[in-house]
KETOR-362142 format. One line per 10 residues: number of its first residue (from 1); their letters; for each residue x, y, z of C-alpha. Coordinates in Angstrom, 3 decimals. Each point is the difference from the previous one (the first is absolute). Example, Ala and Ser with C-alpha at 12.3 -4.5 7.8 and 13.67 -1.06 7.14 Angstrom:
! residues 2
1> as> 12.300,-4.500,7.800; 1.370,3.440,-0.660
***
This chain:
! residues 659
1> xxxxxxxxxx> 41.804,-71.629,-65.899; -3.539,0.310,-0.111; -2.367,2.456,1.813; -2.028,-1.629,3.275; -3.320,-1.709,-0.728; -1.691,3.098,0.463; 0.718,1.239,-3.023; -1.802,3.306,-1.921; -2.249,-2.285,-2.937; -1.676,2.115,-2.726
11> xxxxxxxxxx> -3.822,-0.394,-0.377; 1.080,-2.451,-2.694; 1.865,-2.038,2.239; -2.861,-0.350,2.218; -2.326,-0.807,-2.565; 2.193,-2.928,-1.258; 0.812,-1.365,3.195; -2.577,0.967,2.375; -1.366,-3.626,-0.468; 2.846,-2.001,-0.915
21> xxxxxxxxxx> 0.038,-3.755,1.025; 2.643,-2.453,-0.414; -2.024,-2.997,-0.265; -2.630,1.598,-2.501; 2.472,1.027,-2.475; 3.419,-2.452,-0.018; 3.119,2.058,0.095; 1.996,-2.893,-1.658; 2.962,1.046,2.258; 1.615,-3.105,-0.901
31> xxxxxxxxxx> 0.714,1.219,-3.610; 1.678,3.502,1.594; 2.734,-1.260,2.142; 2.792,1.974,-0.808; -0.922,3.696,2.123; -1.135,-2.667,3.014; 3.388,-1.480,-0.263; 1.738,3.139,-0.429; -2.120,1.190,3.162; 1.141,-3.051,2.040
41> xxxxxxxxxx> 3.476,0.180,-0.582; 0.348,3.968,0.529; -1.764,-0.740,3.487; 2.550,-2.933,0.888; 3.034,2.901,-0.923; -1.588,2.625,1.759; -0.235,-1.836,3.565; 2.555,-2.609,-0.654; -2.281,-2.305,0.645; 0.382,-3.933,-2.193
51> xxxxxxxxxx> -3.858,-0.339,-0.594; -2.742,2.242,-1.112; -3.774,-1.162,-0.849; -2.773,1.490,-1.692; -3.501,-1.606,-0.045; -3.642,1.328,-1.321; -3.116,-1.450,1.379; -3.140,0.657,-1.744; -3.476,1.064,2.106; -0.352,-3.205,0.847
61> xxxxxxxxxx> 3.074,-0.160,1.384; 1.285,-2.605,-2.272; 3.820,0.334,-1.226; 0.081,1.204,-3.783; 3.668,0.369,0.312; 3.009,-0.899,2.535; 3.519,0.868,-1.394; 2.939,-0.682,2.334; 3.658,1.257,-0.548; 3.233,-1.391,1.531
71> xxxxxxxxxx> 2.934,1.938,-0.134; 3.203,-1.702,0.301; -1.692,-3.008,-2.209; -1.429,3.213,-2.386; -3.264,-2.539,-0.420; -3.850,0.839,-0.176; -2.331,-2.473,0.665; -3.616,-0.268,0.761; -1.610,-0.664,3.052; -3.004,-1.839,1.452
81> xxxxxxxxxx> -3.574,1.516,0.903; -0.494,-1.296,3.335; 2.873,0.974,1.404; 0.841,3.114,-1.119; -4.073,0.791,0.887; 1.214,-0.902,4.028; 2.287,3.057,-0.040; -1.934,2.902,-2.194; -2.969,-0.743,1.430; 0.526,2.668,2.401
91> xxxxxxxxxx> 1.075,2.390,-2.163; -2.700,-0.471,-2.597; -2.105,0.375,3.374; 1.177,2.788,2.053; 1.820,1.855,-3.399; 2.760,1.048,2.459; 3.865,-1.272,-0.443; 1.223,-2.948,2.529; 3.348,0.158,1.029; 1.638,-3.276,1.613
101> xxxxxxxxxx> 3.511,1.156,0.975; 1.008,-3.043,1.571; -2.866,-3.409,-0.128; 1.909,-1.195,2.785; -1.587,2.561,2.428; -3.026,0.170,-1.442; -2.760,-2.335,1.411; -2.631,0.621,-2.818; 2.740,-0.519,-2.386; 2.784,-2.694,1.727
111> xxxxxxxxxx> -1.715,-2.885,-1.087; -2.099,1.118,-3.251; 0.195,-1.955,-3.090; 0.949,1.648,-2.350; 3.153,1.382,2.097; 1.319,-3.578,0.700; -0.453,-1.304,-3.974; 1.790,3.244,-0.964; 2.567,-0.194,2.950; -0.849,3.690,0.457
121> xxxxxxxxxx> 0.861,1.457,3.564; -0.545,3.491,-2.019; -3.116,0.728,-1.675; -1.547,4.046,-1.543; -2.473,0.284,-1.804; -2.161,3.000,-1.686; -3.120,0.260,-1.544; -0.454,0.180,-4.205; -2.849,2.459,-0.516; -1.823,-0.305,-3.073
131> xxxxxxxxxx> -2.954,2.730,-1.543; -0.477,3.033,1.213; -2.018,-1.189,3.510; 3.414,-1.570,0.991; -1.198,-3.377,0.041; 2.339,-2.722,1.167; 0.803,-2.644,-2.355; 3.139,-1.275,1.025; 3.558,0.822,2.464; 3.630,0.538,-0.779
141> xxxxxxxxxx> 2.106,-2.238,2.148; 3.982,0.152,1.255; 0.868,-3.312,1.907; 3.186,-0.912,1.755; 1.436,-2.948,1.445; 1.357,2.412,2.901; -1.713,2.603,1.735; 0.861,3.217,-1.153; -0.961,3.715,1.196; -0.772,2.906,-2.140
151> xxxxxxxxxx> -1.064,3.732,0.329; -3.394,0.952,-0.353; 1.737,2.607,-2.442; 1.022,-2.972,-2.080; -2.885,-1.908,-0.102; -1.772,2.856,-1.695; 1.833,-1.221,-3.567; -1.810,-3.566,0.870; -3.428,2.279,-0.479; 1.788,1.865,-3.197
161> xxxxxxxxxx> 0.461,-3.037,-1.552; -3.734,-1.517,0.637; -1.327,3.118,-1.592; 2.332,-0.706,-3.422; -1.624,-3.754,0.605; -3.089,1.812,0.063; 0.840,1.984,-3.446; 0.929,-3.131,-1.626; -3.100,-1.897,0.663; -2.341,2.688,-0.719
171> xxxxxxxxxx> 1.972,0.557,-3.214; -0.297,-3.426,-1.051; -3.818,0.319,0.912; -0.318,3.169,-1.814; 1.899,-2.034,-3.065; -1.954,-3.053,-0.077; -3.605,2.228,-0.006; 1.950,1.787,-2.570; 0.087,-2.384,-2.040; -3.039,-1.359,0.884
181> xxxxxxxxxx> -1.571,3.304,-0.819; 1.639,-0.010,-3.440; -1.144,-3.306,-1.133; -3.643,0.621,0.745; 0.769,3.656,-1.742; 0.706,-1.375,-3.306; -2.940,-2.325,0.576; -2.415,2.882,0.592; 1.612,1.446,-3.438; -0.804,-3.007,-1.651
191> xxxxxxxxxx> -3.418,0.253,0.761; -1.607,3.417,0.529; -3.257,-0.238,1.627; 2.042,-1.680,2.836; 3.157,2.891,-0.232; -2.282,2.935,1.802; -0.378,-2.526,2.936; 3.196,-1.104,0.195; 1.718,3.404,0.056; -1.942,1.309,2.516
201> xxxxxxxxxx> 0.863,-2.789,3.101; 3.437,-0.504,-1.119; 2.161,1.408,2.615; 2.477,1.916,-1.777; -0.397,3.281,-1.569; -1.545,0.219,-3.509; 0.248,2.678,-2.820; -0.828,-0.306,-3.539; 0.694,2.265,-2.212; -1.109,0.528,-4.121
211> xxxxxxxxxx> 2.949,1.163,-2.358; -2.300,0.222,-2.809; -1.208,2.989,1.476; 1.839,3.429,0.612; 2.418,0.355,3.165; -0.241,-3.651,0.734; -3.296,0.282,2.120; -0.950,-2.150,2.773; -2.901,-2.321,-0.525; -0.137,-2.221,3.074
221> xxxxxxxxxx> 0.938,-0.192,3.774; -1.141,-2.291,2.571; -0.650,0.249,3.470; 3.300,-0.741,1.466; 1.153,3.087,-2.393; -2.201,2.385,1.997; 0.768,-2.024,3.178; 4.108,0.511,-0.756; -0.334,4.409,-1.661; -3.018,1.353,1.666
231> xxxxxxxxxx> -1.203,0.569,-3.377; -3.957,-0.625,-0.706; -0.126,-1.950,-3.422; -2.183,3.143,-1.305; 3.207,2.275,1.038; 2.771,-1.845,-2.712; -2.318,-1.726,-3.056; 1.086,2.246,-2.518; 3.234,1.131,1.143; 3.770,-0.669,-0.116
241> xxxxxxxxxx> 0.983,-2.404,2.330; 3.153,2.841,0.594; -2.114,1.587,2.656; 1.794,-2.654,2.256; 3.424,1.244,-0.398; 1.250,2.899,2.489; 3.153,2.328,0.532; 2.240,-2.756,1.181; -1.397,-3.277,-2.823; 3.307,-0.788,-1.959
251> xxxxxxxxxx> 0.038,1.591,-3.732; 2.202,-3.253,-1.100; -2.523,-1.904,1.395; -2.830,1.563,-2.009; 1.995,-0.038,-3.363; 0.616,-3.718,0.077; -3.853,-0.224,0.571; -0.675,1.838,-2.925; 2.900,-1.188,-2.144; -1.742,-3.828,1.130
261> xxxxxxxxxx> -3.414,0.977,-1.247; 0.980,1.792,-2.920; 1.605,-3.391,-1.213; -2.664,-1.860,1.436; 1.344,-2.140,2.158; -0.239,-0.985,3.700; 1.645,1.616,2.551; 0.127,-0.236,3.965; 1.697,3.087,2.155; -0.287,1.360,3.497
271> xxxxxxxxxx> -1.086,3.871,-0.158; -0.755,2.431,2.560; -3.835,0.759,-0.281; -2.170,2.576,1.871; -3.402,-0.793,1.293; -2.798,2.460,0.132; 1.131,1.986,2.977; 3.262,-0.116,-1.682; 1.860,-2.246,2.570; 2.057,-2.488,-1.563
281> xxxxxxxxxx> 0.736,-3.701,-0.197; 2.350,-2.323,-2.146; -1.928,-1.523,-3.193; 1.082,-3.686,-1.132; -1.473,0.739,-3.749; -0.641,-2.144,-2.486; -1.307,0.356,-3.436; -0.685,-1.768,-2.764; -1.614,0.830,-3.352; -3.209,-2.022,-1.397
291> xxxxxxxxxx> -0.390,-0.322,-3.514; -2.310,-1.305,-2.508; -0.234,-2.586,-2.012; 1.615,1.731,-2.582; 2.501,1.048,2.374; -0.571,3.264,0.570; 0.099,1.553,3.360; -3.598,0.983,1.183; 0.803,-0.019,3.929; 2.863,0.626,2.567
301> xxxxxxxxxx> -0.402,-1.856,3.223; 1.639,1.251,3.261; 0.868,-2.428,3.004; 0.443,2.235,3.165; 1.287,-1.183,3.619; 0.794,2.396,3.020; 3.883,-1.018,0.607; 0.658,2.654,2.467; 0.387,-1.916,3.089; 2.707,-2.002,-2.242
311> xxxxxxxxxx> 1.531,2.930,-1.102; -0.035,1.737,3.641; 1.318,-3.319,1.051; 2.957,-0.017,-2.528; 0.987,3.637,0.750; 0.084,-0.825,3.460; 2.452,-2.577,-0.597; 1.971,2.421,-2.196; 0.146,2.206,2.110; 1.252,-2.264,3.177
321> xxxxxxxxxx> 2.727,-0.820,-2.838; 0.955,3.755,-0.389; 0.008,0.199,3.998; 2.584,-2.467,-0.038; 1.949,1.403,-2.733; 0.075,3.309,2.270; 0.227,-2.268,3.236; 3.389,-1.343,-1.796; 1.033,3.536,-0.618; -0.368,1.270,3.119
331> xxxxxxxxxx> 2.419,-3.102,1.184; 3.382,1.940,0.896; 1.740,-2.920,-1.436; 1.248,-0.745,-3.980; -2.309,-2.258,-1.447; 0.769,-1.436,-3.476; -2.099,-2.677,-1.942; 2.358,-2.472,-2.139; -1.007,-2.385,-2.888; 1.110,-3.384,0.024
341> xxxxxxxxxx> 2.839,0.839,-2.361; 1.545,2.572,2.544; -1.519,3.088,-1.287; -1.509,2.842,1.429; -3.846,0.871,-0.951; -0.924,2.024,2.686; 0.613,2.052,3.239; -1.070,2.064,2.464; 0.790,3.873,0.784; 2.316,-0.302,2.872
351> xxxxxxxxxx> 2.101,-1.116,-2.949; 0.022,2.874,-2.110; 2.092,1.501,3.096; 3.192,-2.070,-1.534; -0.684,-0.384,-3.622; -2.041,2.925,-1.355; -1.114,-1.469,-3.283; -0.104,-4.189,0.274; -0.251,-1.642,-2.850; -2.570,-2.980,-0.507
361> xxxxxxxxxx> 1.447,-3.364,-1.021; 3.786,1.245,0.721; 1.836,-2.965,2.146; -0.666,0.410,3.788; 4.195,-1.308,0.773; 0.343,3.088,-2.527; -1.054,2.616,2.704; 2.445,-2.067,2.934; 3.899,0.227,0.872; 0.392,-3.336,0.135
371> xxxxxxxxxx> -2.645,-2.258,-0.846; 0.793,-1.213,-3.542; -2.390,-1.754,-2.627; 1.428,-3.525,0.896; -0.565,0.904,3.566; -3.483,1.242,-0.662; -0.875,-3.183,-1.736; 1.771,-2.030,2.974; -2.507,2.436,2.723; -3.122,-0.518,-1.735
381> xxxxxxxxxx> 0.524,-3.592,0.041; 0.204,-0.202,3.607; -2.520,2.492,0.095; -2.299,-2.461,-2.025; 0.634,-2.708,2.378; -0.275,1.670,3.592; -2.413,2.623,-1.124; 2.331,2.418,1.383; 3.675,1.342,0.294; 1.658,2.958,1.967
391> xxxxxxxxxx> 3.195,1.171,-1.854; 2.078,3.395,0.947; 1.370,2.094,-3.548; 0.106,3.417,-0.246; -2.919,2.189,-2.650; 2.189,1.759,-2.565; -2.028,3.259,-0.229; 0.813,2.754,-2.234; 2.356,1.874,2.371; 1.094,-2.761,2.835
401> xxxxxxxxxx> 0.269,-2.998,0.568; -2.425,-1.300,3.349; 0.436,-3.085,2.134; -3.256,-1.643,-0.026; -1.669,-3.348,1.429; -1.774,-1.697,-2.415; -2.946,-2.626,0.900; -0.619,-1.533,-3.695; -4.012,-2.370,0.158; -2.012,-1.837,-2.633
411> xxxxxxxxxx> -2.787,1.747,-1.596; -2.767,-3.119,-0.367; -3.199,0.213,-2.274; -3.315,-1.589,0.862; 1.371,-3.845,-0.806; 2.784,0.792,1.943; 3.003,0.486,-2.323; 2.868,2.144,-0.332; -0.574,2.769,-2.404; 2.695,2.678,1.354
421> xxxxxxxxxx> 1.430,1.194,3.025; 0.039,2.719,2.471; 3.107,1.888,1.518; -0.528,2.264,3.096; 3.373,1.611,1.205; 0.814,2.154,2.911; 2.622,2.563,-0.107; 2.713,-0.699,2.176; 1.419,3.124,0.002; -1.084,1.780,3.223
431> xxxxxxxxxx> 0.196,-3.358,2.127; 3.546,-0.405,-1.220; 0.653,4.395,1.337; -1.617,-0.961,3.282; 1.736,-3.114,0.438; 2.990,1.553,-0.869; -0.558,2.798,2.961; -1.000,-2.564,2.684; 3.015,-1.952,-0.999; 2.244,3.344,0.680
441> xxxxxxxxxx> -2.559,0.748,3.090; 1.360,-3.320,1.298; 3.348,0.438,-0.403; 0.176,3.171,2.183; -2.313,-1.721,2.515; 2.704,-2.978,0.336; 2.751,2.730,0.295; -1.204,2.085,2.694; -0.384,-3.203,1.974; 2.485,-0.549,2.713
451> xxxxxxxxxx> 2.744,-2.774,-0.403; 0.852,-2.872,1.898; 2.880,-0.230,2.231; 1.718,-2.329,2.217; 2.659,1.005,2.996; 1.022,-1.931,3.096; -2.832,0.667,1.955; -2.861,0.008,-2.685; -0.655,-1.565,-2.747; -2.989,1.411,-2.095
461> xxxxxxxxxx> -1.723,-1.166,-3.712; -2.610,1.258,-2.127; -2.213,-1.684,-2.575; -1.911,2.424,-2.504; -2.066,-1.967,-2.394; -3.140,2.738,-1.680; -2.921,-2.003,-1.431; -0.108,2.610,-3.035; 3.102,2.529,-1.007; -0.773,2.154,3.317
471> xxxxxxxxxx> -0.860,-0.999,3.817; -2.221,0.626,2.139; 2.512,-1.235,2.667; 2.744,1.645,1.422; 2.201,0.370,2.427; 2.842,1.696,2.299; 2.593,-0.150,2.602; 1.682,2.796,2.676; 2.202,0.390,2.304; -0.765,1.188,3.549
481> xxxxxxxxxx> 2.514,0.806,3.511; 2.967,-0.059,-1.792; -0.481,-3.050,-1.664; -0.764,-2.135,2.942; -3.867,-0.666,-1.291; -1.306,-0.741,-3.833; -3.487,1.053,-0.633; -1.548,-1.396,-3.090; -3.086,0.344,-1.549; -2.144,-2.203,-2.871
491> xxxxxxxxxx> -2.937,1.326,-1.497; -2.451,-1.157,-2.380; -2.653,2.182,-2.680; -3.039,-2.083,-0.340; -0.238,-0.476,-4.106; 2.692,-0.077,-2.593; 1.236,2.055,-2.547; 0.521,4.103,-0.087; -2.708,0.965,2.308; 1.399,-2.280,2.804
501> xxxxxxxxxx> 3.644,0.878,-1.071; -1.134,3.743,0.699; -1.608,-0.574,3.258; 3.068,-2.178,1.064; 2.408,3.146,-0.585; -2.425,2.086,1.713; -0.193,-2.356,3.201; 3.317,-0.811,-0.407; 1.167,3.497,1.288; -2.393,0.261,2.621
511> xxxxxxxxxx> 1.712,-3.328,1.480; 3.241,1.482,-0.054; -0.759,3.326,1.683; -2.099,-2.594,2.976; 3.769,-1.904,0.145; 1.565,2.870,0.920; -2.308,1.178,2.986; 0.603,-1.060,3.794; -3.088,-1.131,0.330; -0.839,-4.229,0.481
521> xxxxxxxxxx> -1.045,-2.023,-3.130; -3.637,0.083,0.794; 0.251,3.567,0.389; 1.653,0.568,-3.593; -2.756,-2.351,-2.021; -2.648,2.038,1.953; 1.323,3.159,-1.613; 0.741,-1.914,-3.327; -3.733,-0.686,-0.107; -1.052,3.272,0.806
531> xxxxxxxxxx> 1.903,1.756,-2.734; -1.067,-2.844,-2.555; -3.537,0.791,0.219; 0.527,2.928,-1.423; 2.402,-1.387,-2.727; -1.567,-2.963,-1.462; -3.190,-0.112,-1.426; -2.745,-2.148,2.002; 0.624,-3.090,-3.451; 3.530,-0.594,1.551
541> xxxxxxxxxx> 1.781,-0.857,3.499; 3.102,-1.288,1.192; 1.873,-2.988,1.633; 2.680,0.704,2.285; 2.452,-1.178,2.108; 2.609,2.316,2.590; 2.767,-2.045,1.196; 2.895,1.399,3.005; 3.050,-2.055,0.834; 2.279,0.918,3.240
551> xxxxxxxxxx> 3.288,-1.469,-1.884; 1.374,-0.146,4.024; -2.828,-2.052,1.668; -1.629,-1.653,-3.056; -3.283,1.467,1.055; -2.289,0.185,-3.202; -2.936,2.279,0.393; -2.881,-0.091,-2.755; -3.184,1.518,-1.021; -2.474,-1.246,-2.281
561> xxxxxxxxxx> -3.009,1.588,-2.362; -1.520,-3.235,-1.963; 3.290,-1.149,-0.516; -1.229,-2.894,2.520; 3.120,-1.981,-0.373; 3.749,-1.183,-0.167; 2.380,-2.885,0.238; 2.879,-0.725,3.176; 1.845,-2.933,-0.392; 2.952,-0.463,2.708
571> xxxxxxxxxx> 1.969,-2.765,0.811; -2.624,-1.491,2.132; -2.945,0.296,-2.423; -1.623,1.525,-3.276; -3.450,1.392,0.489; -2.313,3.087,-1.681; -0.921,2.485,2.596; -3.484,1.702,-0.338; -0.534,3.945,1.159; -2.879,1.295,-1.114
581> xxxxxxxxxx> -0.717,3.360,-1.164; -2.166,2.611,-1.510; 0.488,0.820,-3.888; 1.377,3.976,-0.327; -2.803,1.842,-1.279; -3.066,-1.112,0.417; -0.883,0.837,3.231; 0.708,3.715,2.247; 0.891,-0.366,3.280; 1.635,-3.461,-0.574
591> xxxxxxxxxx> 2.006,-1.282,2.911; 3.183,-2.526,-0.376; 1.876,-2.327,2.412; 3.582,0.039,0.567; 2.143,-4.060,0.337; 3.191,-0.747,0.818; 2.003,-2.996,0.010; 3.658,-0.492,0.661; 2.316,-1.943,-2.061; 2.857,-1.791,0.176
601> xxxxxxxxxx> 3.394,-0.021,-1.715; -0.976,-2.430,-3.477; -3.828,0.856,0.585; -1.640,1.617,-3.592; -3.389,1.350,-0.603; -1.441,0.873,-3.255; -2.711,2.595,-0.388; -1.633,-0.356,-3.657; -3.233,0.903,-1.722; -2.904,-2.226,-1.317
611> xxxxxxxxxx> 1.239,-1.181,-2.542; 2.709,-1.764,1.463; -1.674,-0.613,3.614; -3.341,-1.292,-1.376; 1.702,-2.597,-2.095; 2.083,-1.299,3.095; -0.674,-2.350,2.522; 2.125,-1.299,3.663; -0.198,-3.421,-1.819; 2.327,1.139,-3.474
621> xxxxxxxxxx> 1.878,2.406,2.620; 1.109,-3.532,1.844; 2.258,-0.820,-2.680; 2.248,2.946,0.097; 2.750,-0.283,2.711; 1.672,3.325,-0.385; 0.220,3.822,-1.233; 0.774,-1.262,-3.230; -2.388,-2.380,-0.790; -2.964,1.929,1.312
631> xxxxxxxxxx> 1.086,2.407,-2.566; 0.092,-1.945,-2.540; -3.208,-1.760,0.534; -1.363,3.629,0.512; 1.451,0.978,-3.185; -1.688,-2.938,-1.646; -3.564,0.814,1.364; 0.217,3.383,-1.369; 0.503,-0.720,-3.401; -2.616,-1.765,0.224
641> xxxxxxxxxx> -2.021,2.596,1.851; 0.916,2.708,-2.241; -1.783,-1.038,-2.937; -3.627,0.898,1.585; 1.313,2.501,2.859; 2.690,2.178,0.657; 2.567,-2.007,2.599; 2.394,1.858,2.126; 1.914,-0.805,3.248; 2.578,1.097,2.404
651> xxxxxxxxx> 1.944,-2.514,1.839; 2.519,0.326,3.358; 2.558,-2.401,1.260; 1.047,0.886,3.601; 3.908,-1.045,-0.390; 1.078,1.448,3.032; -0.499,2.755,2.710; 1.829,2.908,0.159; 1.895,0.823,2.854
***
């Protein structure tokens, strides 16, 4: 990208474009399409937008040139003066960007021309600069049928890319007065009374030099010379022009100079030059030899143009290239660029962690355990018509063999087509050792739950269903007086995974040391909170339920803390009872309210967490006549549950009282 309008000019820069003007000097734009269209269609990739415009008004404000681009029907046209005036007006005005995220909002904007004949409901645009007083001359446009949104962060590359406008057109100036300048040089030679005159308001830097005499002496500079060096004219007649060259001026560069003049012929370089106060700037050089009429050489002529803006321009772009080369090494992921053919050509250095010494142009399936060449050719395909594929083969490295993702793209060039490929894989390895240990985490978990059972008085049922390999649910039954009361409890972890199956063994224990006291439900939640305060950290807290059941009077007492409900259904009727409660954890102090309800003999309640209750309603529960089918419909609802939470439950049929 280029550098912001504000760029650092050499004094020759502002003396050849202090007072440039568009309309006083044609740029012939029309005959230089190709960096405009390259411009345009690197803007539509870069916001994913389908049109892009770019339009130069000269001081008049009179359109010299209007260039369109459409994306998806990859077609530039050209566009008319009056409207395309309507919208840059301001810009060419105010020299600020306008930003029209969506028209539709916009009352300056919602009914403007030249958004309805485009269709736009998005419209940015950015100033082109032009000469060194930053003159507007023109605006970069991105247009969109659909309002779109983006970061101030990214529309700093809209600015980048109206600065390498602004390179292009002052190039094409600085090429056309070239040429200009050249035409009325060999004039001047042709005539010399007129050749003093002309050298001396030409714009570019002028030596000549005599090669009749010793050391190749210089005979002539003009003003811009002593404008571009610092040097006085009085300072250099006489001398080497080598007094230009400095500690860092390329050798090779100097050699084909001399090589070029020694066989007299023309040459043009760029070279490193020093001014007087030995700072330095980038020399376009040209030079030609003038001969005779006999053909001898009596004269060399030197052409010099400050280029250092270019240059600084061009290492700024090489360099955002290297920061991407390092910003793709410092990825923690493999990435490998493919040819078209399936070969390898390069690769970043989280690679050389698996293959030590890669070899360019060796077959990509080559370095895979199962891909083979057929299969490659059969991937790419795809790849080539859905931009993109996600296959799993493991890297052969040099010692083991790694499971790896791979996510295989297109690599596009600037008229968008295919010219390789890139892989980036993932190493499966340490996902596959943790999954492996929350698989075996899980397994214990289930084990240490307790199981269902069934007897002539009580009938009781479990459903366990974690969202991940572990829970965050659990739960836990106990007998109490000899077994004439059941106390059960059902917790839930807010969150999934390890952390939560941590905290639920953790909280699970406290619940069964509350079970065993004497003291009433409330009483043992109370406690339960108290203790969990200091357990859990202040990210997590807990669900619970405490259930008692008098097996001899069918009395069922319960407890809740923001496990705020459960299902009865009796022979009579099927309804969801609510009993609010305060989560565990989150609050000291925390006080909780005891329930009871007595059952009779066929009566069954279900206690369950949310992500069974939450996904249950009285009006589905209406359709279940007994034990069995609430159950089952239970069961059914968690399955579904348990793919975005963990879903657990404990449910009691009340057969028949003990005596």
């Amino acid at each position: 990208m280029s550098q912001p309008p504000h760029d650092n000019k050499t004094d020759s820069d502002d003396n050849q474009t202090r007072n440039m003007r568009v309309d006083k000097d044609p740029l012939n734009l029309q005959d230089h399409q190709e960096p405009f269209c390259n411009i345009a269609k690197m803007i539509c990739k870069t916001f994913h937008v389908p049109y892009s415009i770019i339009s130069v008004y000269d001081e008049q404000s009179k359109q010299v040139y209007s260039l369109k681009y459409t994306l998806n029907e990859k077609l530039v046209t050209f566009m008319s003066d009056e409207l395309n005036l309507s919208m840059i007006g301001p810009i060419l005005k105010t020299k600020e960007q306008v930003i029209i995220e969506d028209s539709s909002k916009n009352e300056t904007y919602k009914d403007h021309p030249f958004m309805l004949v485009h269709k736009f409901s998005f419209l940015t645009g950015h100033p082109i600069y032009f000469g060194c007083d930053n003159d507007v001359i023109g605006a970069i446009f991105i247009g969109d049928i659909k309002p779109r949104y983006f970061a101030k962060e990214k529309l700093t590359i809209l600015e980048d890319l109206s600065q390498w406008a602004k390179i292009q057109i002052e190039h094409i100036y600085k090429t056309n007065q070239d040429l200009k300048q050249k035409k009325e040089l060999l004039k001047a030679q042709e005539n010399n009374n007129l050749l003093n005159e002309a050298l001396q308001h030409i714009s570019s830097s002028v030596i000549i030099t005599d090669p009749t005499q010793a050391n190749n002496p210089i005979s002539y500079v003009n003003k811009a010379f002593t404008k571009l060096t610092g040097y006085a004219a009085k300072e250099v007649i006489g001398k080497n022009c080598r007094f230009l060259q400095g500690e860092d001026t390329d050798p090779n560069t100097i050699d084909k100079i001399r090589c070029a003049m020694k066989a007299g012929e023309n040459i043009e370089v760029e070279i490193l030059n020093y001014k007087k106060d030995r700072t330095f700037f980038w020399n376009e050089l040209q030079i030609n030899p003038i001969k005779n009429a006999q053909g001898n050489i009596t004269h060399f002529i030197g052409l010099q143009n400050d280029i250092t803006s270019r240059k600084n321009a061009e290492q700024n772009r090489s360099k955002k290239l290297a920061d991407q080369s390092n910003l793709l090494n410092a990825i923690p992921n493999v990435i490998i660029m493919i040819d078209k053919k399936g070969n390898i050509l390069k690769w970043n250095k989280k690679f050389l962690d698996y293959v030590i010494e890669p070899k360019e142009n060796y077959p990509f399936h080559m370095i895979l355990k199962d891909l083979d060449q057929e299969g490659l050719r059969t991937t790419l395909s795809q790849v080539t018509h859905n931009h993109s594929l996600t296959v799993v083969d493991h890297l052969l490295g040099d010692e083991h063999s790694h499971p790896f993702t791979w996510t295989i793209g297109s690599l596009l060039n600037s008229d968008e087509e295919i010219y390789g490929y890139a892989a980036v894989g993932t190493d499966l390895t340490n996902e596959q050792n943790i999954e492996m240990e929350m698989m075996e985490a899980g397994n214990i978990q289930r084990k240490l739950l307790p199981q269902p059972f069934k007897s002539d008085h009580i009938q009781l049922e479990t459903i366990y269903k974690p969202a991940q390999f572990v829970s965050g649910d659990s739960f836990g039954y106990t007998w109490k007086n000899r077994g004439t009361k059941l106390a059960i409890y059902l917790i839930d972890i807010m969150g999934h995974g390890m952390p939560s199956a941590i905290n639920t063994s953790a909280v699970k224990l406290l619940f069964q040391q509350a079970v065993a006291q004497s003291s009433s439900l409330a009483e043992k939640l109370a406690d339960v909170n108290t203790k969990t305060m200091d357990i859990l950290s202040s990210d997590y807290f807990t669900a619970a339920m405490i259930v008692e059941l008098d097996l001899r009077t069918g009395k069922l007492s319960y407890a809740s803390a923001g496990m705020n409900k459960f299902i009865y259904q009796s022979s009579l009727e099927t309804t969801i009872i609510k009993n609010p409660g305060t989560y565990l954890g989150l609050f000291e102090g925390a006080t909780f309210t005891e329930h009871e309800i007595t059952l009779q003999e066929g009566d069954h309640v279900h206690f369950a967490t949310d992500g069974i209750i939450d996904l249950t309603s009285e009006d589905q529960l209406k359709s279940t006549n007994n034990f069995e089918e609430m159950m089952f419909h239970l069961q059914m609802v968690a399955s579904e549950g348990s793919l975005q939470d963990d879903s657990s439950a404990v449910s009691l049929l009340y057969r028949k009282k003990l005596k």
